[in-house]
C-alpha angles and dihedrals in degrees: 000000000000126000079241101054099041079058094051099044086048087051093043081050114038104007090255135083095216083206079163095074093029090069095038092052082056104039099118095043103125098005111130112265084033108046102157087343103086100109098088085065105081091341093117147050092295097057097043081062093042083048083044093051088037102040107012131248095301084059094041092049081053079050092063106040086045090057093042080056103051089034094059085043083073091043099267107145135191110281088036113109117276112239106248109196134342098288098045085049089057100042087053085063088251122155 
């Protein structure tokens, strides 16, 4: 998904974009190293805690709908195993 449409899912869902932890969850897309595999950097357990220690619970809750979405975007789907940290992300064949 978009930038735009992760914000305007967060808003359908909570009243607030949370563009905030939108932009830090993809902080590393296109940067060289990452290109469209930046997922495996906060996509996971481990970065909706980080979001939940950085932006509260609300942000950390947006975390966690942003990565279901890109997650289903791979063809993860709901019942699979969540991916719990980077290297678990990787070892699941995920960007």
């Amino acid at each position: 998904m978009k930038f735009e449409d992760h914000c305007r899912e967060s808003f359908e869902l909570f009243g607030c974009e949370y563009a905030e932890v939108h932009l830090w969850l993809d902080e590393f897309a296109g940067k060289p190293g990452f290109g469209s595999r930046h997922r495996h950097v906060r996509h996971h357990l481990d970065g909706i805690a980080e979001a939940r220690r950085l932006f509260g619970d609300g942000g950390a809750e947006a975390a966690r709908i942003h990565i279901i979405s890109d997650l289903k975007a791979e063809g993860w789907r709901e019942g699979d195993a969540f991916p719990r940290n980077e290297r678990h992300y990787k070892a699941m064949g995920l960007w």
